[in-house]
C-alpha positions as CSV (number, residue, x, y, z in Angstrom):
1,X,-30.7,43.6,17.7
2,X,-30.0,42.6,21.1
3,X,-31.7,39.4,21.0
4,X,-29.4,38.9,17.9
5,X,-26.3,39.7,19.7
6,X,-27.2,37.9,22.6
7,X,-28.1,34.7,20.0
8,X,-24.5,34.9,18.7
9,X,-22.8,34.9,21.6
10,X,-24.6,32.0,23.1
11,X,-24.1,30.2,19.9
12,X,-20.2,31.4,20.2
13,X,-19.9,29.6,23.6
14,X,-21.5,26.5,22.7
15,X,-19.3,26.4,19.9
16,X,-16.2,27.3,22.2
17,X,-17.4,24.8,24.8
18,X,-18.1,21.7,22.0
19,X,-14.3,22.4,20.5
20,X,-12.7,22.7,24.3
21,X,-14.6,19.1,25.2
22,X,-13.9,17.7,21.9
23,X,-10.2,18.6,21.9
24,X,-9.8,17.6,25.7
25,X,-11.6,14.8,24.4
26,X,-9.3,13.8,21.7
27,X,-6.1,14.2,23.4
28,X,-7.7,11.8,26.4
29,X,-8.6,9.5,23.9
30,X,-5.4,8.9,22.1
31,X,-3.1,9.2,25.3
32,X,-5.1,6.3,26.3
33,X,-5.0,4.5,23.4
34,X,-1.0,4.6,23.7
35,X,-1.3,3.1,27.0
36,X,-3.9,0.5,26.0
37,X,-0.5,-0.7,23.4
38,X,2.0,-0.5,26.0
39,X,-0.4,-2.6,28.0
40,X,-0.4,-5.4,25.6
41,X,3.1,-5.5,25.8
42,X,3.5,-3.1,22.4
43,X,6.8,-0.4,22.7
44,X,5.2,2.6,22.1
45,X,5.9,6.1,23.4
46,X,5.5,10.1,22.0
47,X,7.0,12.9,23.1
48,X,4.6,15.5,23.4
49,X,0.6,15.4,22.1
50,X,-1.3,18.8,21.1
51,X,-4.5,19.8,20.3
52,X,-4.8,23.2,18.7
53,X,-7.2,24.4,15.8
54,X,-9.8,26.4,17.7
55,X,-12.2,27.1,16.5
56,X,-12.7,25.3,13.2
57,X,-10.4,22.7,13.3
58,X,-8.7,20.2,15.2
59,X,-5.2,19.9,14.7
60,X,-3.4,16.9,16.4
61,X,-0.2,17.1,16.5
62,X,3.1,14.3,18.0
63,X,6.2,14.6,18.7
64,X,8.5,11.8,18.6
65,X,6.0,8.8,17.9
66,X,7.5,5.0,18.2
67,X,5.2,2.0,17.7
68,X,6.3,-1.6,18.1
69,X,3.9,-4.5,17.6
70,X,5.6,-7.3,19.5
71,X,2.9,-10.0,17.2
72,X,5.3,-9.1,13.8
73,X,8.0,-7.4,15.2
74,X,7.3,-4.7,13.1
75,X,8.2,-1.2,14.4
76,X,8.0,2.3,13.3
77,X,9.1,5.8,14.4
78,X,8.7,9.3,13.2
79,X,9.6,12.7,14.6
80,X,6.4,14.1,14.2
81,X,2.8,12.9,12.9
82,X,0.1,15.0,12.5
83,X,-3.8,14.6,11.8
84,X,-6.1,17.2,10.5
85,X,-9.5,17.5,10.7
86,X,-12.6,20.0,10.7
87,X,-14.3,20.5,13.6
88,X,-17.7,20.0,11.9
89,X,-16.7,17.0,9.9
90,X,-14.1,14.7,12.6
91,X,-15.2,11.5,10.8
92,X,-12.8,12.8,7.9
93,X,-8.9,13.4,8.1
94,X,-6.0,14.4,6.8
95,X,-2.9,12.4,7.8
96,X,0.4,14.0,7.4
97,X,3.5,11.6,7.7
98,X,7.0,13.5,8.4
99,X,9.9,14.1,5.4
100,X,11.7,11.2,7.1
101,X,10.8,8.6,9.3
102,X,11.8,4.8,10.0
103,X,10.5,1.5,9.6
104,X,12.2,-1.8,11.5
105,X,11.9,-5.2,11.5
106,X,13.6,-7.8,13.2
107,X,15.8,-7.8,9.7
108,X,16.7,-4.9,9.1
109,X,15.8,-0.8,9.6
110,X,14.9,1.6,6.8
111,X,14.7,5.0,6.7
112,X,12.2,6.4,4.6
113,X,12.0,10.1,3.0
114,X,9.6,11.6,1.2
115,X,8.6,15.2,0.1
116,X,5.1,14.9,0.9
117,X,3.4,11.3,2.4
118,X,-0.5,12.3,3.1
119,X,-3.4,10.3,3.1
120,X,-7.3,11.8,3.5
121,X,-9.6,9.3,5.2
122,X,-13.5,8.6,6.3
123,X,-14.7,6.9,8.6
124,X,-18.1,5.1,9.1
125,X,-19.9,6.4,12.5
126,X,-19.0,4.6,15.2
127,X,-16.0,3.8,17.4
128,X,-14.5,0.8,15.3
129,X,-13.5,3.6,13.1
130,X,-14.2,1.7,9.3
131,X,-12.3,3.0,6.8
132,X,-14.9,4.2,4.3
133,X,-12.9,5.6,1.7
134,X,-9.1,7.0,1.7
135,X,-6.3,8.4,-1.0
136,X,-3.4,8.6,-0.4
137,X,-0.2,10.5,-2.3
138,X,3.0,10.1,-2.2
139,X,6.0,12.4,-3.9
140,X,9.6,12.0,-3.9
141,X,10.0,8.7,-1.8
142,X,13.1,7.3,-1.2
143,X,14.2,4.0,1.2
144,X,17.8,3.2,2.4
145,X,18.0,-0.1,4.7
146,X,20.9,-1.4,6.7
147,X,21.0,-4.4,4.9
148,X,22.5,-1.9,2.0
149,X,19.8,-1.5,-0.8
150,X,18.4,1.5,-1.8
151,X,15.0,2.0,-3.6
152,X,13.3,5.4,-4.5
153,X,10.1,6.3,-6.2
154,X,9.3,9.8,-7.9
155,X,5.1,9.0,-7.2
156,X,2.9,7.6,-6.4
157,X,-1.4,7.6,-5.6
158,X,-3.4,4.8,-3.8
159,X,-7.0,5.4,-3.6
160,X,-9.2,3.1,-1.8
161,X,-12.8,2.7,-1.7
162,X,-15.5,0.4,0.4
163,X,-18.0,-2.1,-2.2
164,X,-21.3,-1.3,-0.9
165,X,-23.3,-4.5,-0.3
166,X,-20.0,-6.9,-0.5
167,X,-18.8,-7.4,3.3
168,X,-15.2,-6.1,3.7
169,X,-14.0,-5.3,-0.1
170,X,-12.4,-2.6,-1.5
171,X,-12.0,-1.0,-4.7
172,X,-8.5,-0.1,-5.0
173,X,-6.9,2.0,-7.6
174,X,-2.8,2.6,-7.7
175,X,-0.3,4.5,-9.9
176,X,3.1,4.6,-9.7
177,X,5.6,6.2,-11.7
178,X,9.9,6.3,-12.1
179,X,10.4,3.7,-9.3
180,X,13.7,2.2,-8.7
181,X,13.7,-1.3,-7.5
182,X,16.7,-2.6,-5.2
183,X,19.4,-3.1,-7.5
184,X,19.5,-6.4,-6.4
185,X,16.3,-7.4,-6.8
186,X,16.8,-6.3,-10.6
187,X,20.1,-8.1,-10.5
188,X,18.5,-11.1,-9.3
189,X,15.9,-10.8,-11.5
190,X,17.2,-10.0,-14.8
191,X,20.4,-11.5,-14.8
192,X,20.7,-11.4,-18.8
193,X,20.6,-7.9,-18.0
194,X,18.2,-6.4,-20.4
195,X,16.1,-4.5,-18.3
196,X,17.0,-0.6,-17.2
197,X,16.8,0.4,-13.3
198,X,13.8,2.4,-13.7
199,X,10.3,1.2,-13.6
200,X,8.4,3.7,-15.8
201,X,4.9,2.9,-14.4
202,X,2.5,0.6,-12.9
203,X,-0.8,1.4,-12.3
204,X,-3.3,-1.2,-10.7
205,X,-7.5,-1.2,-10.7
206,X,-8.6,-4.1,-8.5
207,X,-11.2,-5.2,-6.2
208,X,-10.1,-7.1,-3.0
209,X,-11.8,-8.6,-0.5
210,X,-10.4,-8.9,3.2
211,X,-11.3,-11.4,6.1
212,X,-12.0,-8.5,7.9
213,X,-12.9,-5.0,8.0
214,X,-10.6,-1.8,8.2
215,X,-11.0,-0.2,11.4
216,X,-8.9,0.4,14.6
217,X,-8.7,-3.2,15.3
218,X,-6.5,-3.7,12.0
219,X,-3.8,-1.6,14.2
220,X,-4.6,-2.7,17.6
221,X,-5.1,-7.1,16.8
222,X,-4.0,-7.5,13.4
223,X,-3.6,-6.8,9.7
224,X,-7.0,-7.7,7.7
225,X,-6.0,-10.3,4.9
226,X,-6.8,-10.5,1.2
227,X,-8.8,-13.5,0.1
228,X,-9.6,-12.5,-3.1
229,X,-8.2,-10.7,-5.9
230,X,-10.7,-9.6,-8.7
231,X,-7.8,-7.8,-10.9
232,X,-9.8,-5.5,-13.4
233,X,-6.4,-4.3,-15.4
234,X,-2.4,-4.2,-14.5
235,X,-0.6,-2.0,-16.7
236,X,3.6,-1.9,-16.5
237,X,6.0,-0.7,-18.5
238,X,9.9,-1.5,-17.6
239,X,11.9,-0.8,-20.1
240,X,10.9,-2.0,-23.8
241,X,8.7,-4.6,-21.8
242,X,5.0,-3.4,-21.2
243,X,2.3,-5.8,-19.1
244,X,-1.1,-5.5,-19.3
245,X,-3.2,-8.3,-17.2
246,X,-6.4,-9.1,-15.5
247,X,-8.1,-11.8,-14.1
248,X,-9.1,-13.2,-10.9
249,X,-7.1,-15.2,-8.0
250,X,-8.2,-16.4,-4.8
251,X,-5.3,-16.3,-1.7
252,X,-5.3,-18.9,1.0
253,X,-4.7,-18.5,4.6
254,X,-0.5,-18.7,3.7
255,X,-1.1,-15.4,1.4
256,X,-0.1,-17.8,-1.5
257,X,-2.9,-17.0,-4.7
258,X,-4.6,-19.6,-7.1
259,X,-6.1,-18.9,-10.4
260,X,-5.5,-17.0,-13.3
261,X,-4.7,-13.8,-14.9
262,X,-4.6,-12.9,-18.7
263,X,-1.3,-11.3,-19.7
264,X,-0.5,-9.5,-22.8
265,X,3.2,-8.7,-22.9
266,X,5.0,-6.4,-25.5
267,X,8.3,-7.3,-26.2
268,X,7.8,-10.6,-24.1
269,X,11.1,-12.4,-25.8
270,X,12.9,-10.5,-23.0
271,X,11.2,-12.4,-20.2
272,X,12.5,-15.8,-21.6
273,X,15.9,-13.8,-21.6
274,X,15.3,-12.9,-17.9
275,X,14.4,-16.4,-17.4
276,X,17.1,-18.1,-19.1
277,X,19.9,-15.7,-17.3
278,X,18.2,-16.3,-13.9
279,X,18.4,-20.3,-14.6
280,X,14.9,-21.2,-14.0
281,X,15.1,-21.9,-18.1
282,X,18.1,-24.3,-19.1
283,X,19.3,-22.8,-22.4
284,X,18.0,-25.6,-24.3
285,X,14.7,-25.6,-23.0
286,X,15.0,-21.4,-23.1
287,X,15.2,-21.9,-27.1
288,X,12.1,-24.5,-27.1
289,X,10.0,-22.0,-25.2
290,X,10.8,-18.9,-27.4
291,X,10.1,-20.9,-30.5
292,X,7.0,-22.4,-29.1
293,X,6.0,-18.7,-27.5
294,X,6.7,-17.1,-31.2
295,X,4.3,-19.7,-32.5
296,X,1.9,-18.1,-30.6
297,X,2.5,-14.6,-30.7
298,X,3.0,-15.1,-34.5
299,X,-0.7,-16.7,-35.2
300,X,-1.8,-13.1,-33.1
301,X,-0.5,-11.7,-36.1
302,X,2.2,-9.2,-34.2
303,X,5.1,-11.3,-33.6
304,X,6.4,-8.8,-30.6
305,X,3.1,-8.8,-28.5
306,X,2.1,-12.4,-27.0
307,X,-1.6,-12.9,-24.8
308,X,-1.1,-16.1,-22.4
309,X,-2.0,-17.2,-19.5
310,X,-0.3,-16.4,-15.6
311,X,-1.3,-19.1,-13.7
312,X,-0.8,-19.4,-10.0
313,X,-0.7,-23.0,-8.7
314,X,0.4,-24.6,-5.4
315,X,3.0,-21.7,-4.6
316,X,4.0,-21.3,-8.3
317,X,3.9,-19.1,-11.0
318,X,3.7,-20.3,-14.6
319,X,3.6,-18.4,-17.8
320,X,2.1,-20.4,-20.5
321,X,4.9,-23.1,-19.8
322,X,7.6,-20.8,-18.7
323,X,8.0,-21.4,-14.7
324,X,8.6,-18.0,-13.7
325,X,9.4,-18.8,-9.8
326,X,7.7,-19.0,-6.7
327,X,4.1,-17.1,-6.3
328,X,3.9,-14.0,-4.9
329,X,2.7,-14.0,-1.0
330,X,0.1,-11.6,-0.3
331,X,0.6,-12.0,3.6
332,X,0.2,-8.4,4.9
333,X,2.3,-8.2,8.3
């Protein structure tokens, strides 16, 4: 029995000793890691760090957090951030992102609130810190910027997993629902105004591969870039128009794609409406296309559901023959 005893309490204070080092550890670490950024000319301040959690967790906790990357002028400040973790298992945490917090560029600010922003992520052993696998969930979200818009979004899921064998890709997996674009973005977009201010859904399955890996570089050098996008299904519904698409697109070194995706639209006559009342379709022309477009849909046999082509070409965006406007750019800053 005393042997035992004596067993648990030596156990106990090596236990105590590896959570005191670790912790001491921790908050060393990531003090010094703020410095490192301020050395390379970043802004970037807190005002307090804690450790606590003892003994079966380490609980990280700042206090008013600002990061500024001088590279993309992109800046971002919270009144608190916190990181979770189990003592037995710190390759794996929880990030917890304050109700409101604030992202600047050299445009404009935005504040950003949320009910709950948390992510849960692993980490391959080592100190580049890869990102093996994360989710992420997001309720409630609202943005406000001082340029005047106003976008909200009621939730949202990102999940995000590394393609064993295939060097830097990820298997990504996002749902939305109830988001609220910019009113003038929709404006701008569906000037025929047939479309409502609420996006039902979108949910996303895709593979992408970057031209390098996740880790603590990504923050401390530069954003990872997509090069390829190996889209396995798209699914949107905004209003009476639903999207479904897939397909695959490569993305140059401008963030600009190339290739093509397979897009079956529901109720597609109302994206030669939003064409025609954004201008990119002359009326004349507009009428030309819908006939030609319910040719096609018509020899599908359902008039109101049409399969074509998106094609992405030289900074363009084409459906079937309908120019559609300038391609999306993939560029992550």
């Amino acid at each position: 029995m005393r042997l035992l005893l004596t067993l648990v309490v030596l156990g106990a204070a090596l236990w105590s000793g590896y959570w005191a080092v670790a912790a001491r550890g921790l908050e060393t670490g990531l003090a010094a890691w703020v410095e490192a950024r301020r050395a390379e000319g970043w802004a970037a301040d807190y005002a307090a760090l804690e450790v606590a959690g003892f003994p079966t967790r380490f609980d990280i906790a700042f206090d008013g957090l600002m990061l500024a990357d001088p590279d993309t002028g992109l800046a971002w400040s919270a009144p608190g951030f916190r990181i979770e973790a189990a003592a037995h298992r710190p390759n794996r945490i929880t990030a917890i992102w304050p109700k409101a917090q604030q992202i600047a560029t050299p445009a404009e600010k935005i504040a950003i609130g949320a009910a709950r922003m948390e992510g849960q992520l692993a980490f391959r052993p080592g100190p580049a810190l890869e990102v093996a696998h994360a989710s992420y969930v997001l309720d409630q979200v609202s943005l406000a910027s001082t340029l005047g818009w106003q976008a909200s979004m009621a939730q949202a899921e990102l999940g995000s997993a590394a393609v064993e064998g295939r060097k830097n890709a990820h298997r990504i997996a996002f749902s939305a629902e109830e988001m609220r674009p910019p009113a003038r973005l929709v404006a701008l977009l569906d000037r025929a105004g047939v479309l409502p201010a609420l996006f039902e859904h979108v949910r996303i399955e895709a593979v992408l591969d970057f031209d390098a890996p996740w880790d603590r570089h990504a923050i401390e050098d530069r954003r990872p870039q997509i090069t390829r996008i190996e889209l396995g299904g798209l699914d949107a519904k905004w209003g009476d128009l639903e999207l479904r698409a897939a397909g695959d697109l490569d993305v140059d070194a401008e963030g600009l794609p190339a290739g093509l995706l397979t897009v079956r639209a529901t109720n597609w006559r109302e994206m030669v409406a939003i064409a025609r009342g954004s201008g990119r379709l002359p009326p004349g022309l507009a009428d030309r296309v819908e006939d030609a477009l319910g040719l096609l849909a018509g020899l599908g046999g359902r008039p109101e559901t049409l399969d074509i082509p998106l094609r992405f070409a030289a900074g363009q965006t084409w459906l079937g023959p309908v120019p559609v406007g300038p391609a999306p750019d993939f560029t992550i800053r």
